[in-house]
C-alpha positions as CSV (number, residue, x, y, z in Angstrom):
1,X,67.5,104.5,-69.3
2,X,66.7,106.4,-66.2
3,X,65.7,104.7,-62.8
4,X,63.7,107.3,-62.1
5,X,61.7,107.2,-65.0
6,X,58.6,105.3,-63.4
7,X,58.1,108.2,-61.2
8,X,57.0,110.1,-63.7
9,X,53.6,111.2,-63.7
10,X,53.2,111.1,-67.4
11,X,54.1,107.4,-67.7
12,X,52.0,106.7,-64.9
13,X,48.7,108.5,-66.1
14,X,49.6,106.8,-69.7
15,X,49.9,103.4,-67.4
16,X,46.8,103.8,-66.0
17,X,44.9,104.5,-69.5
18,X,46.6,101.4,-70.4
19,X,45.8,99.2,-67.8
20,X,42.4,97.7,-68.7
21,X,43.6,96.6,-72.1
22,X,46.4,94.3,-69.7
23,X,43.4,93.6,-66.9
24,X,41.4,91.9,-70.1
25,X,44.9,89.6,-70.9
26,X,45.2,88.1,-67.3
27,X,42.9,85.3,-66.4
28,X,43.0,86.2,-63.0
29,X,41.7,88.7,-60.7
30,X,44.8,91.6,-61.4
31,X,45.6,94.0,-58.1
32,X,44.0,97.2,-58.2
33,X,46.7,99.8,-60.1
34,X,47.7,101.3,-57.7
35,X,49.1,98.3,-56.5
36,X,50.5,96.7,-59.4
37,X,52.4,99.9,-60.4
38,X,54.0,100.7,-57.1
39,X,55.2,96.6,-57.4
40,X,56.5,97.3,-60.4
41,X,58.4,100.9,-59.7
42,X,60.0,99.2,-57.0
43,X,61.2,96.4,-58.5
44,X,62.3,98.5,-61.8
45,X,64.3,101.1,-59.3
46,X,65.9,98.0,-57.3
47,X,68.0,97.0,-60.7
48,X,71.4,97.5,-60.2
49,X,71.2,100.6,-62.4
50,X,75.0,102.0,-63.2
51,X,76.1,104.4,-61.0
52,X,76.1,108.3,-62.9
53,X,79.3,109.1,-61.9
54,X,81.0,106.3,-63.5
């Protein structure tokens, strides 16, 4: 696993294909995606990933 991983544009154009399948799941009004994918990059980079030197 790499906690850079969500920066990478790949995933995120492959996210943002993706995201109207999860938009029709959700009973509410979603964020924009923008939105929901910079929430969730910062909260999957804020894990206490191990350190590489160790």
């Amino acid at each position: 696993m790499d906690p850079a991983a969500m920066r990478s544009e790949q995933l995120r154009e492959l996210s943002q294909r993706e995201y109207p399948q999860v938009v029709a799941l959700i009973a509410s009004e979603p964020p924009p995606f923008n939105d929901a994918y910079g929430r969730v990059q910062a909260f999957y980079e804020s894990l206490p990933w191990p350190r590489k030197d160790t």
